[in-house]
Residue, then its C-alpha position, 0 to 999 in steps of 0.5 A: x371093725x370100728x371097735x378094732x380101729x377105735x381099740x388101736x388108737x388108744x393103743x397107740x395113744x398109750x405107747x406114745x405116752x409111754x414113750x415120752x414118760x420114758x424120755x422124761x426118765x431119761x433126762x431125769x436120770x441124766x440129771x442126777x447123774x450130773x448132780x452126783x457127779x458134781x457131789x463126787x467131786x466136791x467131797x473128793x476136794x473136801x478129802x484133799x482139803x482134810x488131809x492138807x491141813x491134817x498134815x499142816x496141824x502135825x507138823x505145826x505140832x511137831x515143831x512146838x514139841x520139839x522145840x519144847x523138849x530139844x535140848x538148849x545149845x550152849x552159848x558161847x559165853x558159857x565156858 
């Protein structure tokens, strides 16, 4: 009967350890969770910033080859 008792409480000591390792994995996952979140968020904001200047930089472009290669307007004086 002792050892039965003596068996059971350290049964019982272990599923108590268990289940605070299970709560420490518990908040370590919540944890991560939060902090790719966070990096999610970050590499959509970069994304953005990418294709706002992408589209500054065309049109930048843009506007230098056509005022390289539009044709000249005539002046007035050039009758």
């Amino acid at each position: 009967m002792k050892e039965t008792n003596l068996t059971l409480e350290a049964q019982t000591e272990q599923m108590q350890n268990i289940g605070q390792q299970l709560d420490n994995m518990d908040s370590d996952l919540d944890r991560a969770k939060k902090t790719l979140q966070k990096i999610a968020r970050r590499l959509t904001s970069d994304k953005f910033l990418i294709v706002i200047l992408l589209i500054i930089v065309i049109a930048i472009v843009a506007v230098l080859v056509y005022s390289a290669f539009a044709p000249k307007g005539k002046s007035p004086d050039d009758s």
